[in-house]
Steps between C-alpha positions, in 0.01 A plus 500: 500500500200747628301373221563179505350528839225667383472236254503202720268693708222512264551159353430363946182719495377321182604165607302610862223615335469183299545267794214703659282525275555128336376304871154747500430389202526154518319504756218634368475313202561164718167564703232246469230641292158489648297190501205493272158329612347267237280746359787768420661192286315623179560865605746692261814530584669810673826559454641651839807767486487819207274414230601592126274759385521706151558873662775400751693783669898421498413418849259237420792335275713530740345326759375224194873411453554355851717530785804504197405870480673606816797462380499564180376847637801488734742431215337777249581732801842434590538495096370823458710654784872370371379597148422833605824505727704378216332766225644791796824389535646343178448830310810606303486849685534351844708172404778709289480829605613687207431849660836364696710488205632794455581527866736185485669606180567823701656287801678254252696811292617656814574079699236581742479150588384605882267764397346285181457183793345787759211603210444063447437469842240815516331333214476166555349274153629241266741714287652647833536195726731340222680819411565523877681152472711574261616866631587308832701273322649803357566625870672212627690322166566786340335618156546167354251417252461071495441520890222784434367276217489213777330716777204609280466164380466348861241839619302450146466162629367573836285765393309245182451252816348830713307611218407184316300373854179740456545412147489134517184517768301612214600227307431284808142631500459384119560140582338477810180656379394252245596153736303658763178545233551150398485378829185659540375306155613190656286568837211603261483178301575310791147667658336481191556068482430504834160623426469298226578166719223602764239527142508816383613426144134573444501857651732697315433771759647345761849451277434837335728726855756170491595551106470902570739482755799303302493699188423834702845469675683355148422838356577691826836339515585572142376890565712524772849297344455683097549874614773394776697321255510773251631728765751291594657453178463893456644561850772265426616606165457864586745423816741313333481805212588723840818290621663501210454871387631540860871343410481682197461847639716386825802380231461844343599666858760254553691552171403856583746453776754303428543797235548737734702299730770465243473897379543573834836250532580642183496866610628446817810335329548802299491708787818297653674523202441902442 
């Protein structure tokens, strides 16, 4: 739930930022341009705004490709951040916590269930929170194996809908980004007719920052959505990898003790019986 917050959070600031930046912009490229006296009419034309020039910083593209830039710079950032946030916390280490192990098979040998819950709490991840579930199933019902089962079934599914949030932003990102850059093509062609209709079709300089513009935030859209997707699909398969190595390792400590529950019914019916 915290980063879904966090998520939904980021995704308003964009949206802000865009309706912020979106009106300026318009604005400026809706004033009037400045009247020309009859002997300017033969002048050449100068295009107003960045001008397309061979040694352009990244800055001087950036500011070419229009007011679509903002944010397509505000979705490369919030990209970057749940990519790095997602390449910290679905690591197998952290996710599984095999250094754990042997501490659980420890707890399940001697029916620990109270001190093996105790050590999921004080290490709370993805292998944990659904082991949890099932030893408090344990607690209440009774080591009964199908309602274990069940329990880690319903935790692995709240904990894919916790985990798969950041996961899915980045995908989010990877759509977004490359409507956004053709939205600024469409506002580039639309300037560049609309400097054709007032006679420029003869001054290729004045269509030259118009053209710029829509194929400058194509290829900054398609930057921005290639690299998210392929960390998506890694993030997603690598997750998915995690959950299910999870049940494997978490049916090992339940057979584990079921084992030992019935060795221990077994000796204690000896016992009565000597």
């Amino acid at each position: 739930m915290k980063n879904l917050r966090t998520f939904t959070s980021l995704i308003i600031s964009a949206i802000l930022l865009f309706g912020v930046l979106l009106p300026l912009t318009r604005s400026r490229a809706q004033q009037p341009p400045p009247t020309t006296s009859a002997t300017d009419t033969n002048a050449p034309a100068k295009p107003t705004g960045p001008v397309m020039t061979k040694n352009m910083s990244l800055w001087d593209w950036f500011v070419v490709g229009g007011w679509c830039m903002w944010p397509l710079l505000g979705l490369s950032i919030i990209g970057l951040g749940f990519s790095i946030r997602n390449y910290i916390v679905l690591q197998n280490k952290k996710l599984l916590r095999p250094d754990l192990m042997p501490h659980f098979e420890k707890a399940m040998k001697n029916l620990d269930i109270a001190g093996a819950r105790t050590l999921c709490k004080e290490n709370p991840t993805l292998f944990t929170t659904i082991l949890d579930a099932a030893l408090e199933r344990a607690e209440t019902s009774g080591i009964d194996i199908p309602a274990m089962e069940k329990a880690m079934e319903e935790a692995s599914t709240e904990q894919m809908s916790s985990y798969m949030v950041p996961i899915n932003a980045v995908n989010t990102i990877a759509v977004v980004a490359p409507m956004v850059g053709l939205l600024g093509t469409v506002s580039g062609m639309i300037k560049a007719f609309f400097n054709i209709s007032l006679g420029g079709m003869g001054k290729p300089e004045m269509l030259a920052n118009n053209i710029g513009e829509a194929l400058i935030t194509t290829e900054a859209g398609l930057i921005i959505a290639i690299p998210a997707m392929t960390f998506y699909f890694l993030f997603k398969n690598n997750f998915i990898k995690a959950v299910a190595q999870a049940g494997k390792q978490i049916g090992k400590l339940t057979d584990l003790l079921e084992t030992s529950a019935e060795q221990a019914a077994q000796n204690g019916a000896a016992d009565l019986q000597n």
